[in-house]
PDB file with one MODEL, atoms N, CA, C and O in Angstrom:
MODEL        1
ATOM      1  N   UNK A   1      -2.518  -0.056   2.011  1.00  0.00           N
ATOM      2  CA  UNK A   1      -2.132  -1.010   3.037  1.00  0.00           C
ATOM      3  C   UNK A   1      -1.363  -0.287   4.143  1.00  0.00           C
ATOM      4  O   UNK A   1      -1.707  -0.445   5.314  1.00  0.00           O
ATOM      5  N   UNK A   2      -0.505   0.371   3.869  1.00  0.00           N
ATOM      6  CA  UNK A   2       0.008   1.388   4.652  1.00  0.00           C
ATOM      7  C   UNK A   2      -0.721   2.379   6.000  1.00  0.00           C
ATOM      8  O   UNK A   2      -0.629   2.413   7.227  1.00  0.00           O
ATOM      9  N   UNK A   3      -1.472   3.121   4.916  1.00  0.00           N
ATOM     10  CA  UNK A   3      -2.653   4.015   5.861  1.00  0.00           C
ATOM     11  C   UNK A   3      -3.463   2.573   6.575  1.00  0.00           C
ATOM     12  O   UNK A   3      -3.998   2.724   7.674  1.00  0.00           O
ATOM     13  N   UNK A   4      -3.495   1.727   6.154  1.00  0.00           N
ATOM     14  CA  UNK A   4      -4.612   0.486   7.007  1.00  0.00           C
ATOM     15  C   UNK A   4      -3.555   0.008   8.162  1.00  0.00           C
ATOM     16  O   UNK A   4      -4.097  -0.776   8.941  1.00  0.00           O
ATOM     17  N   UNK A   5      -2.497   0.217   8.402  1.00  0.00           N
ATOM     18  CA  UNK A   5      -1.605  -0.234   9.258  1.00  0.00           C
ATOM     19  C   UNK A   5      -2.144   0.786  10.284  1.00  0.00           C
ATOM     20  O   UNK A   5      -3.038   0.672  11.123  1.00  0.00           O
ATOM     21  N   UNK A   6      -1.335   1.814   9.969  1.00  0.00           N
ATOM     22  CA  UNK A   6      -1.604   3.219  10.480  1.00  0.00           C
ATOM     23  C   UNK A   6      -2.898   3.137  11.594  1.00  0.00           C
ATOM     24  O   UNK A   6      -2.851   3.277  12.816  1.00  0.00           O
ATOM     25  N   UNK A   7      -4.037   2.865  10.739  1.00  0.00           N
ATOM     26  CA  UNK A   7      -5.008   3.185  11.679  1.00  0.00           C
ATOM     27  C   UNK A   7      -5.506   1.839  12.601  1.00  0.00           C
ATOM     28  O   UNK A   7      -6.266   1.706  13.561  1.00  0.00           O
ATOM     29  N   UNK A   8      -4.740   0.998  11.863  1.00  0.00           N
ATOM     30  CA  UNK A   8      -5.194   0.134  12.869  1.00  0.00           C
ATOM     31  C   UNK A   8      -4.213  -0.387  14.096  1.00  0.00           C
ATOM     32  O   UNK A   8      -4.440  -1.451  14.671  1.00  0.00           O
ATOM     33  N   UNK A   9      -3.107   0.465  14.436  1.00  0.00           N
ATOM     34  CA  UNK A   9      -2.339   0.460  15.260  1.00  0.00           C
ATOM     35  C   UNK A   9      -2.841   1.317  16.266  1.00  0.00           C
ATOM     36  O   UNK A   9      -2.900   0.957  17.442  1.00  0.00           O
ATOM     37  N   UNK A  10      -3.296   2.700  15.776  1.00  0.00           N
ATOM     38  CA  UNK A  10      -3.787   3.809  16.340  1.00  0.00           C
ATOM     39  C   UNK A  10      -5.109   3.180  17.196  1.00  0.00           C
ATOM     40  O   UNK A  10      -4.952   3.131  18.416  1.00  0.00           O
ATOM     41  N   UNK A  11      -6.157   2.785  16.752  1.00  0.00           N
ATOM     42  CA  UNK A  11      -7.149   2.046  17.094  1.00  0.00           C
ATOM     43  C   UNK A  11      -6.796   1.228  18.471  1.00  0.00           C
ATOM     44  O   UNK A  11      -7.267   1.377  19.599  1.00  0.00           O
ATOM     45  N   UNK A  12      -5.696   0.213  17.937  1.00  0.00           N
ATOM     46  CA  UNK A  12      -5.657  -0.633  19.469  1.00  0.00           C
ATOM     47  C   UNK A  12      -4.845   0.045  20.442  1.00  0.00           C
ATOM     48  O   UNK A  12      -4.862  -0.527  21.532  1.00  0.00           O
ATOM     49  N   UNK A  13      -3.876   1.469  20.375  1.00  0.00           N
ATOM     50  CA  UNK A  13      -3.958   2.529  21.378  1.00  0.00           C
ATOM     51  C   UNK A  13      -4.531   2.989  21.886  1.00  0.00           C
ATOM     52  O   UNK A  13      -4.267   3.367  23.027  1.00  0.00           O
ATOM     53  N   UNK A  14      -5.892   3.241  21.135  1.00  0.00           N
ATOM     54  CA  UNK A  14      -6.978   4.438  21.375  1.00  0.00           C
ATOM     55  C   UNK A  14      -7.832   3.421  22.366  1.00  0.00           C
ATOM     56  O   UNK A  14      -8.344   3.897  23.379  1.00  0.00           O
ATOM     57  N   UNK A  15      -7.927   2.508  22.167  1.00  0.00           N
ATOM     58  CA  UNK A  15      -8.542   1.324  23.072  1.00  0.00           C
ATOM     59  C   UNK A  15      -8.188   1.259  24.304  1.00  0.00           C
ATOM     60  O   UNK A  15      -8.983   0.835  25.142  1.00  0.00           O
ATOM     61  N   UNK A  16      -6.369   1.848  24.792  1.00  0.00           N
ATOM     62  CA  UNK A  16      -5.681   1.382  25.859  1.00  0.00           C
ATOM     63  C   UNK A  16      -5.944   2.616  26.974  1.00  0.00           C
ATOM     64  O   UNK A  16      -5.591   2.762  28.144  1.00  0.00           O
ATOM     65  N   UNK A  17      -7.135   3.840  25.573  1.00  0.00           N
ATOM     66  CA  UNK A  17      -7.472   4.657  27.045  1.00  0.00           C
ATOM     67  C   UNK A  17      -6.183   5.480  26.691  1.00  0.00           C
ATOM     68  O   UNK A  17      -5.513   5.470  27.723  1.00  0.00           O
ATOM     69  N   UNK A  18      -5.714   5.979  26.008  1.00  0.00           N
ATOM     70  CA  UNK A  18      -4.742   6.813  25.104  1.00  0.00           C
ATOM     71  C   UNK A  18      -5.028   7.770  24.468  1.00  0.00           C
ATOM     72  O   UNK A  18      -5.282   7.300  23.359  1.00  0.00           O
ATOM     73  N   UNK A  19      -5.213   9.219  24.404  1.00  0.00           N
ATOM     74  CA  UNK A  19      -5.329  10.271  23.615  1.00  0.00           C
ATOM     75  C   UNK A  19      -5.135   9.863  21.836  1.00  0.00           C
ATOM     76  O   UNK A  19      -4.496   9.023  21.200  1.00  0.00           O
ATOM     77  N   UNK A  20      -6.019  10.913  21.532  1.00  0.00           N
ATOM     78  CA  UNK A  20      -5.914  10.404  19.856  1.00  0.00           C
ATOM     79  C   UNK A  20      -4.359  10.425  19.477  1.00  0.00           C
ATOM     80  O   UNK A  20      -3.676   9.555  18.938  1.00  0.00           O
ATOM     81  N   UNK A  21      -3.967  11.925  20.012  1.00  0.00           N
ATOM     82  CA  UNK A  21      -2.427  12.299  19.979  1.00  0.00           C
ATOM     83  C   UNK A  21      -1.307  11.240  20.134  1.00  0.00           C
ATOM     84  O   UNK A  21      -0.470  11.000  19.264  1.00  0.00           O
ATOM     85  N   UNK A  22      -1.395  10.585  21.438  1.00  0.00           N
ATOM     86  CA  UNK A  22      -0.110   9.876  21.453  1.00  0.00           C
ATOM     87  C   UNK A  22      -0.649   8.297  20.637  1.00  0.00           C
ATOM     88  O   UNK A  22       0.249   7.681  20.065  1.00  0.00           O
ATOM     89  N   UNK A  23      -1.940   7.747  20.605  1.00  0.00           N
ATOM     90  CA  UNK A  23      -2.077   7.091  19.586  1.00  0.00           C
ATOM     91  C   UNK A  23      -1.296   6.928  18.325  1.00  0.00           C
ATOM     92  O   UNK A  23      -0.547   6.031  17.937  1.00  0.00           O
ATOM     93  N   UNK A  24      -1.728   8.177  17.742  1.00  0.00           N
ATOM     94  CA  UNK A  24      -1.567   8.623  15.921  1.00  0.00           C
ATOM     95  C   UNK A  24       0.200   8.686  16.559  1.00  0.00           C
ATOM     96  O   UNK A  24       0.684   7.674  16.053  1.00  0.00           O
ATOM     97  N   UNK A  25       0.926   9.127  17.096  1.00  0.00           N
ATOM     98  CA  UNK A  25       1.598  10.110  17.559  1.00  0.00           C
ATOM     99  C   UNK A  25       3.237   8.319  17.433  1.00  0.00           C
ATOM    100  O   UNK A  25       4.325   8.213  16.867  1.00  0.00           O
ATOM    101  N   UNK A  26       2.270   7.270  18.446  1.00  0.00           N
ATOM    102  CA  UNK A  26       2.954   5.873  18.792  1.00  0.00           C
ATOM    103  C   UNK A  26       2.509   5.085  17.153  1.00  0.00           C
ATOM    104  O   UNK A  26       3.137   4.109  16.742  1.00  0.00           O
ATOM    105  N   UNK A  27       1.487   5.635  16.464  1.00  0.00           N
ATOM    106  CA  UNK A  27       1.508   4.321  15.369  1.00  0.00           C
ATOM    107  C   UNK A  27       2.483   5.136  13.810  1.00  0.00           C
ATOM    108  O   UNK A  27       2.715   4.409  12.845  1.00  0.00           O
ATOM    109  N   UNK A  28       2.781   6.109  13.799  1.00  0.00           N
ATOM    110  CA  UNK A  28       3.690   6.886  13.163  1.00  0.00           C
ATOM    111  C   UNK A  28       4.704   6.627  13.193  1.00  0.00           C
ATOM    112  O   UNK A  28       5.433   6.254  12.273  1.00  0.00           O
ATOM    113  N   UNK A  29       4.982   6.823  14.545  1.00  0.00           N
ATOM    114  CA  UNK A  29       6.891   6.499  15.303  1.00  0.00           C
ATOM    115  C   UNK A  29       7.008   5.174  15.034  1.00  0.00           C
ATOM    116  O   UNK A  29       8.182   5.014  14.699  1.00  0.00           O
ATOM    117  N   UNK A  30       6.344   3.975  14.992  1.00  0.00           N
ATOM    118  CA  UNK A  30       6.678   2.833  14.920  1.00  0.00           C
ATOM    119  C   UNK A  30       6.680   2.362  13.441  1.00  0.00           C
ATOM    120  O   UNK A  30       7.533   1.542  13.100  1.00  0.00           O
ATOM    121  N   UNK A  31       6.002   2.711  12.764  1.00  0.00           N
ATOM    122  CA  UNK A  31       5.840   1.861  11.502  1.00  0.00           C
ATOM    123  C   UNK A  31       6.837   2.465  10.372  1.00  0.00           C
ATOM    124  O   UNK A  31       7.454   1.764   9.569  1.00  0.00           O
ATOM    125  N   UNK A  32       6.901   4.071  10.452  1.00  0.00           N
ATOM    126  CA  UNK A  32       7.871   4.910  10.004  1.00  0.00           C
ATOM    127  C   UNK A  32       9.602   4.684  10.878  1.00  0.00           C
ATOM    128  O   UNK A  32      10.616   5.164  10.373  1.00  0.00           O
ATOM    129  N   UNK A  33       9.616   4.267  11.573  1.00  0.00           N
ATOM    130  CA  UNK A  33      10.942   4.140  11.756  1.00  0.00           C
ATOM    131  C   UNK A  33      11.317   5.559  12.428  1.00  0.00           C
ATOM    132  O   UNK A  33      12.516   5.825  12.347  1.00  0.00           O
ATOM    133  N   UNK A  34      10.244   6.838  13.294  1.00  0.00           N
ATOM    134  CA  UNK A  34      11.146   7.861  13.228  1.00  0.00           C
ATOM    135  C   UNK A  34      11.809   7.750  14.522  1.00  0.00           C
ATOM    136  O   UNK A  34      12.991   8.088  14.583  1.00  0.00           O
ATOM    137  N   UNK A  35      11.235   7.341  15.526  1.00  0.00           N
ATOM    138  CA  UNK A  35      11.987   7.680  16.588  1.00  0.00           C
ATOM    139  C   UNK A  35      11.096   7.981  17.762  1.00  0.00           C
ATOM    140  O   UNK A  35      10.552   7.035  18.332  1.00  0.00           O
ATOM    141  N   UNK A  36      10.793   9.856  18.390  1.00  0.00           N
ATOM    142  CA  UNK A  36      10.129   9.819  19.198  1.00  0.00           C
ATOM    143  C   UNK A  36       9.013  10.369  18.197  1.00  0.00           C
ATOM    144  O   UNK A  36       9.005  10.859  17.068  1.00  0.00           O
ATOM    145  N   UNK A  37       7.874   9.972  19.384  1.00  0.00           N
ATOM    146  CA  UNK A  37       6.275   9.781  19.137  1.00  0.00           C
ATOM    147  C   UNK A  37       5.850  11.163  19.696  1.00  0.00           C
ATOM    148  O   UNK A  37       6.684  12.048  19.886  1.00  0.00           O
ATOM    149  N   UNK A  38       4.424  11.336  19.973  1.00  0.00           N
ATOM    150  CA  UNK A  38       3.732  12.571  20.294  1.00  0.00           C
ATOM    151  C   UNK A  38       2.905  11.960  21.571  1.00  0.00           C
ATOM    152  O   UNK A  38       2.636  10.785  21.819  1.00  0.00           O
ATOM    153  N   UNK A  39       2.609  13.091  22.257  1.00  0.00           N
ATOM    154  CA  UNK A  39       2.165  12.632  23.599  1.00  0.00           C
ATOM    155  C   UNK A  39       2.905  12.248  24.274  1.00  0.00           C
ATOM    156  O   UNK A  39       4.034  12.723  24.400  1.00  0.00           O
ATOM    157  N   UNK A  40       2.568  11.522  24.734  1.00  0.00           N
ATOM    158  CA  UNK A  40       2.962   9.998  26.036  1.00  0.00           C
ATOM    159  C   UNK A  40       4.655   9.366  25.696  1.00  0.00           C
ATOM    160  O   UNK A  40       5.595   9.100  26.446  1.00  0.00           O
ATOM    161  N   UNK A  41       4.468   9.291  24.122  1.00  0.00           N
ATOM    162  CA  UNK A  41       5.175   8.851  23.751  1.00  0.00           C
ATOM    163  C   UNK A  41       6.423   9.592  23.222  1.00  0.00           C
ATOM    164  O   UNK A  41       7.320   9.164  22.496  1.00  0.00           O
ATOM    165  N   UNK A  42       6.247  10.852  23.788  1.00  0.00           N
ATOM    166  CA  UNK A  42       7.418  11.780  22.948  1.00  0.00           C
ATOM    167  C   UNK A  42       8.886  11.454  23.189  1.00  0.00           C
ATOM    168  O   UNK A  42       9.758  11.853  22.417  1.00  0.00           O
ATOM    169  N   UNK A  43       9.191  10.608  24.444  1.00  0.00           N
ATOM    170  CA  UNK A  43      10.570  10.001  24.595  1.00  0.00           C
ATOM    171  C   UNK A  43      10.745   8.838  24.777  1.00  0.00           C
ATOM    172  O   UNK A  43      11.769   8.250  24.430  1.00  0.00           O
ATOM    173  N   UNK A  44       9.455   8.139  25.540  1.00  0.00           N
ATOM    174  CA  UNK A  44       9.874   6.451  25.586  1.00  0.00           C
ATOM    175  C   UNK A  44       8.495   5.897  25.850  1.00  0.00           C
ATOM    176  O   UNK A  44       7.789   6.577  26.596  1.00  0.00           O
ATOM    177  N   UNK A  45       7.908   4.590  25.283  1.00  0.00           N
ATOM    178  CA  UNK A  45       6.691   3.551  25.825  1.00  0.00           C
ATOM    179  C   UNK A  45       6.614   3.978  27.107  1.00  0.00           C
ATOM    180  O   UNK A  45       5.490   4.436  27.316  1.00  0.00           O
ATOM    181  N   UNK A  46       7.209   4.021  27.910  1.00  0.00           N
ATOM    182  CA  UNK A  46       7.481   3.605  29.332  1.00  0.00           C
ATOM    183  C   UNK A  46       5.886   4.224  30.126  1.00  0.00           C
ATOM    184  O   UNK A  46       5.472   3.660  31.139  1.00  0.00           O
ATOM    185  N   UNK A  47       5.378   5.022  29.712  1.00  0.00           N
ATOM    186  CA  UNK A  47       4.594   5.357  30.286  1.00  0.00           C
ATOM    187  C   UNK A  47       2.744   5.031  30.138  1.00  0.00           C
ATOM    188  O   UNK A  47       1.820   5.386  30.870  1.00  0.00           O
ATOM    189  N   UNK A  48       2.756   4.279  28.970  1.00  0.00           N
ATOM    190  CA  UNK A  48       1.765   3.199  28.413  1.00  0.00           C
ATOM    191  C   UNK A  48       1.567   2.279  28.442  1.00  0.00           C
ATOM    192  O   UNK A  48       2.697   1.793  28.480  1.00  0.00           O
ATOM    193  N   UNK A  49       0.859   1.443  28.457  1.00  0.00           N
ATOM    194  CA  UNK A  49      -0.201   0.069  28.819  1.00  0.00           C
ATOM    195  C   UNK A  49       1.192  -0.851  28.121  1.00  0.00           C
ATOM    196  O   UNK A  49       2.166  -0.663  27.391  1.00  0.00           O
ATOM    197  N   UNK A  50       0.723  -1.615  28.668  1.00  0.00           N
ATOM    198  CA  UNK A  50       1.880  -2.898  27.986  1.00  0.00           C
ATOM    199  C   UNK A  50       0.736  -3.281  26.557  1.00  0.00           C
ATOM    200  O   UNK A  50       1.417  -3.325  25.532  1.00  0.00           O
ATOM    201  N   UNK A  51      -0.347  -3.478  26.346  1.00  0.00           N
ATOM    202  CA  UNK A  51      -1.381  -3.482  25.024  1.00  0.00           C
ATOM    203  C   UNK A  51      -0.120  -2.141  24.125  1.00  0.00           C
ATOM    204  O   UNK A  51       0.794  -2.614  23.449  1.00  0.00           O
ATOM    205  N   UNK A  52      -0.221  -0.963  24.220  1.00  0.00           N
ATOM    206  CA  UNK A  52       0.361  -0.385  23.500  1.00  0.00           C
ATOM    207  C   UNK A  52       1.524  -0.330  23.337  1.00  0.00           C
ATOM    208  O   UNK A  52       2.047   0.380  22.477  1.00  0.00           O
ATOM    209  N   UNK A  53       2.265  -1.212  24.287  1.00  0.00           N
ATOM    210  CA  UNK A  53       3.806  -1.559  23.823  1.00  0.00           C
ATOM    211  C   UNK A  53       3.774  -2.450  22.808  1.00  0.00           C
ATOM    212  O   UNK A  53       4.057  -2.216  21.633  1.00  0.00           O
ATOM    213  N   UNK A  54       3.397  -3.556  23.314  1.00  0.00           N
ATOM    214  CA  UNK A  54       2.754  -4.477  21.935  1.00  0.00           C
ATOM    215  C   UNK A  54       2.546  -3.825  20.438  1.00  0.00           C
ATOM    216  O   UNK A  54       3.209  -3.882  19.402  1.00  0.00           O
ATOM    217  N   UNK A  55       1.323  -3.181  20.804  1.00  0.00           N
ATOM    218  CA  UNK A  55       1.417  -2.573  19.348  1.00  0.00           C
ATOM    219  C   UNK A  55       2.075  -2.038  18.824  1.00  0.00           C
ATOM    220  O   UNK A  55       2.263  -2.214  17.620  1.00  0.00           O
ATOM    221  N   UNK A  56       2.545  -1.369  19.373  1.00  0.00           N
ATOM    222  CA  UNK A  56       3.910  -0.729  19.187  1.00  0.00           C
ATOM    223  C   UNK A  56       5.089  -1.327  18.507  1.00  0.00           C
ATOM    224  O   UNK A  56       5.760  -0.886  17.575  1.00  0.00           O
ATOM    225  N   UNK A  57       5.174  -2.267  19.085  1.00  0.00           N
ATOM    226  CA  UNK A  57       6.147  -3.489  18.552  1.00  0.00           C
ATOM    227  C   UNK A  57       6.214  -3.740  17.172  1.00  0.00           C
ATOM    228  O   UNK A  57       7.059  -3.551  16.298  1.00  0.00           O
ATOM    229  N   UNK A  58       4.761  -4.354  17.238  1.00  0.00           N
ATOM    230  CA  UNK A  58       3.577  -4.746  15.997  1.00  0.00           C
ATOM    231  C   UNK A  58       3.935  -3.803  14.750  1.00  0.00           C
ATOM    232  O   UNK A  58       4.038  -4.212  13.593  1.00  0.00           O
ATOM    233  N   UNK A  59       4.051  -2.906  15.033  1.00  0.00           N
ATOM    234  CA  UNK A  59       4.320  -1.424  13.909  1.00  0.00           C
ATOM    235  C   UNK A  59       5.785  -1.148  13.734  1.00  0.00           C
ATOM    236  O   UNK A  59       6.230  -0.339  12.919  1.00  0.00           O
ATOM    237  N   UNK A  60       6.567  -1.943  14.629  1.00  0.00           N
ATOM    238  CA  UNK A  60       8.418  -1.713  14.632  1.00  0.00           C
ATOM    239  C   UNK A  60       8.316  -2.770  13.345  1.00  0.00           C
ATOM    240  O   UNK A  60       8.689  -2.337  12.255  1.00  0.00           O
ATOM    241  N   UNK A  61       7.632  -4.674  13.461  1.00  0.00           N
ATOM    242  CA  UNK A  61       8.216  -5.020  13.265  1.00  0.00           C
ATOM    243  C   UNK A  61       7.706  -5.108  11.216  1.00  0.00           C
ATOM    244  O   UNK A  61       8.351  -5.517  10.251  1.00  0.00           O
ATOM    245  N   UNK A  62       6.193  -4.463  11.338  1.00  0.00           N
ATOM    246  CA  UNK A  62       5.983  -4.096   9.947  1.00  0.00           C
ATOM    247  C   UNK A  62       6.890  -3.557   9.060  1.00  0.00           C
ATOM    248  O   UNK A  62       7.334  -3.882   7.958  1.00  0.00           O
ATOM    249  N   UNK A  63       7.133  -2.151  10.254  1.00  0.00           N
ATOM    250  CA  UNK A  63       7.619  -1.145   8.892  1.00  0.00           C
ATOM    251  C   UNK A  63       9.053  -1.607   8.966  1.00  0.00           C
ATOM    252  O   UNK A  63       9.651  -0.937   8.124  1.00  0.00           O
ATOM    253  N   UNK A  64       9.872  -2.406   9.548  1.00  0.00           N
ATOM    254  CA  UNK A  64      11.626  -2.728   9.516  1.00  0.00           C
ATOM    255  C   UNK A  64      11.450  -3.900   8.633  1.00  0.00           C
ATOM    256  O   UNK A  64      12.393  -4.343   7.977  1.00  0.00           O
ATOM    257  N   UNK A  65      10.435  -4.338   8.604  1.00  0.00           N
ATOM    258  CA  UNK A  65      10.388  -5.964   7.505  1.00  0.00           C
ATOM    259  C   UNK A  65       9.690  -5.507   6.039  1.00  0.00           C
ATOM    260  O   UNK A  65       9.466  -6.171   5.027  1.00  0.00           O
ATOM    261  N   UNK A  66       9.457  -4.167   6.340  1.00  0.00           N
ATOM    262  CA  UNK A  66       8.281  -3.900   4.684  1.00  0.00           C
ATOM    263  C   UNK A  66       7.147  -4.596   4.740  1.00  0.00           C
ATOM    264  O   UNK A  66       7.020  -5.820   4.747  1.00  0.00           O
ATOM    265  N   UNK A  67       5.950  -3.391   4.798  1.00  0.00           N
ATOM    266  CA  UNK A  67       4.826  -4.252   5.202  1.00  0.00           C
ATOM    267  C   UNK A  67       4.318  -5.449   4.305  1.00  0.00           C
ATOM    268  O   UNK A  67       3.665  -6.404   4.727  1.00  0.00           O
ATOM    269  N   UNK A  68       4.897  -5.157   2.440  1.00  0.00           N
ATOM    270  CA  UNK A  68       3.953  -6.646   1.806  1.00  0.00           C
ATOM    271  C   UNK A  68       5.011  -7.682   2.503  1.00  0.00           C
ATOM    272  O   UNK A  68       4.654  -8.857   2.419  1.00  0.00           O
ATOM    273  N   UNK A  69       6.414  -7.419   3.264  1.00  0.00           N
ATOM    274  CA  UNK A  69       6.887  -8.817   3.495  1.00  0.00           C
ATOM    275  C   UNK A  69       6.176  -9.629   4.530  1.00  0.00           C
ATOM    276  O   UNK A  69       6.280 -10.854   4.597  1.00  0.00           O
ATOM    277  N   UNK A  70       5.167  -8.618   5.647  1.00  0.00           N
ATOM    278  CA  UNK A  70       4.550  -8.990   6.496  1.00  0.00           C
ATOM    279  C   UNK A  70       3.490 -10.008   5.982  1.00  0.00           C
ATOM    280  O   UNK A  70       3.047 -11.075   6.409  1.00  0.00           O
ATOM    281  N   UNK A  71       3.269  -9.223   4.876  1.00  0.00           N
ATOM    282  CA  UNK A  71       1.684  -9.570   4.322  1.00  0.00           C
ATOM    283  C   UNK A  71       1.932 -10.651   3.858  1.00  0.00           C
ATOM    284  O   UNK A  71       0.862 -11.213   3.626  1.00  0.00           O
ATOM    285  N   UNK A  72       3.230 -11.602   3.443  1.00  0.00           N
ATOM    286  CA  UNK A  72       3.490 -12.636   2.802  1.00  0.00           C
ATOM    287  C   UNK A  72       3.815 -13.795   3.358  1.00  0.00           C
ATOM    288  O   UNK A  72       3.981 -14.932   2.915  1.00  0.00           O
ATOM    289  N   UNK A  73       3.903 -13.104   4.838  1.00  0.00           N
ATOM    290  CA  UNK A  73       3.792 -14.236   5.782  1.00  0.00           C
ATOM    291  C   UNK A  73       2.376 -15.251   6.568  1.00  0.00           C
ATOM    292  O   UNK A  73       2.060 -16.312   7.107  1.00  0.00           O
ATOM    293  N   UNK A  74       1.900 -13.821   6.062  1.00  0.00           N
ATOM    294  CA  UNK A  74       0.693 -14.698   6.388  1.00  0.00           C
ATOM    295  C   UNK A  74      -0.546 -15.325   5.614  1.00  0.00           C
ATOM    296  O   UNK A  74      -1.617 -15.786   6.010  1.00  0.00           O
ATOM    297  N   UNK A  75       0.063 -15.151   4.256  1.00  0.00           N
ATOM    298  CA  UNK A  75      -0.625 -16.158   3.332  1.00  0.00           C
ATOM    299  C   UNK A  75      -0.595 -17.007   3.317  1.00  0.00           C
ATOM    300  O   UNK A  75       0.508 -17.432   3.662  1.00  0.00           O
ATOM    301  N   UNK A  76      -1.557 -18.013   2.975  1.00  0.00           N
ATOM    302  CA  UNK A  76      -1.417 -19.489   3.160  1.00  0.00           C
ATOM    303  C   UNK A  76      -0.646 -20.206   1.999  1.00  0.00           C
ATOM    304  O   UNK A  76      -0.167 -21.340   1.986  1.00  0.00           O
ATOM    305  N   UNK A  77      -0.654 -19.517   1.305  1.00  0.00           N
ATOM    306  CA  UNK A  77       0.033 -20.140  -0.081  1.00  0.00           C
ATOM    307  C   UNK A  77       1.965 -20.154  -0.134  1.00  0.00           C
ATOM    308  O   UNK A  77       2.821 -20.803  -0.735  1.00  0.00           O
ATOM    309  N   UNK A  78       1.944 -19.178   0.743  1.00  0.00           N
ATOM    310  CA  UNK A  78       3.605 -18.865   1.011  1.00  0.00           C
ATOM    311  C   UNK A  78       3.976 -20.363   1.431  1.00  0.00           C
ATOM    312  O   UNK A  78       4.587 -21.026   0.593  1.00  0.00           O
ATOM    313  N   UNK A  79       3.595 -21.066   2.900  1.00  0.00           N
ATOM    314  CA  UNK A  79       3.378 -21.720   3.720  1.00  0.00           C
ATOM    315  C   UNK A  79       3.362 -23.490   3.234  1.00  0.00           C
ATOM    316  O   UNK A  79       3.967 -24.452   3.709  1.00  0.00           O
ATOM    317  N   UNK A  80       2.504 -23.392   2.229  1.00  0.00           N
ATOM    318  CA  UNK A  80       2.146 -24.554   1.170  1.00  0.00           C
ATOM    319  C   UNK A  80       3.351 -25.376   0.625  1.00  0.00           C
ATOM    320  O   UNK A  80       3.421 -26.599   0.495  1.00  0.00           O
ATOM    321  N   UNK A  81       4.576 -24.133   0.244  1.00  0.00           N
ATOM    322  CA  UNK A  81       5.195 -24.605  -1.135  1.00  0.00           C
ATOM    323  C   UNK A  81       6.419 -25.004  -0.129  1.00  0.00           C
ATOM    324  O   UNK A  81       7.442 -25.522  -0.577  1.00  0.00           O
TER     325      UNK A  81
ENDMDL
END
């Protein structure tokens, strides 16, 4: 689930017209918690699509919540009870 985050963060970078680099580089830094990214991203968003700020986000707010807590939000059964 992890690596499926990973690439599918990378993916909607790679979409924004983004090097594989600062892609992989922005979906690392975000979901890991490290800090600065590779490429584009080696000191701040600021220089990327607002799509990859987003995602970006998207990957802050996985990996700071633990991704199965993500995953538990969006079950329907959570929701039910």
């Amino acid at each position: 689930v992890y690596t499926l985050f990973i690439v599918l963060i990378t993916t909607i970078v790679l979409g924004t017209g983004e090097t594989l680099e600062t892609a992989f580089g922005a979906a690392v830094a975000t979901v890991n918690n490290l800090g600065p990214g590779l490429g584009e991203t080696y000191a701040n968003f600021a220089t990327v699509s607002d799509v990859a700020v987003w995602a970006g986000s998207l990957g802050m707010l996985i990996g700071r919540l633990e991704i199965f807590t993500v995953l538990v939000l969006f079950t329907p059964a959570y929701w039910r009870e």
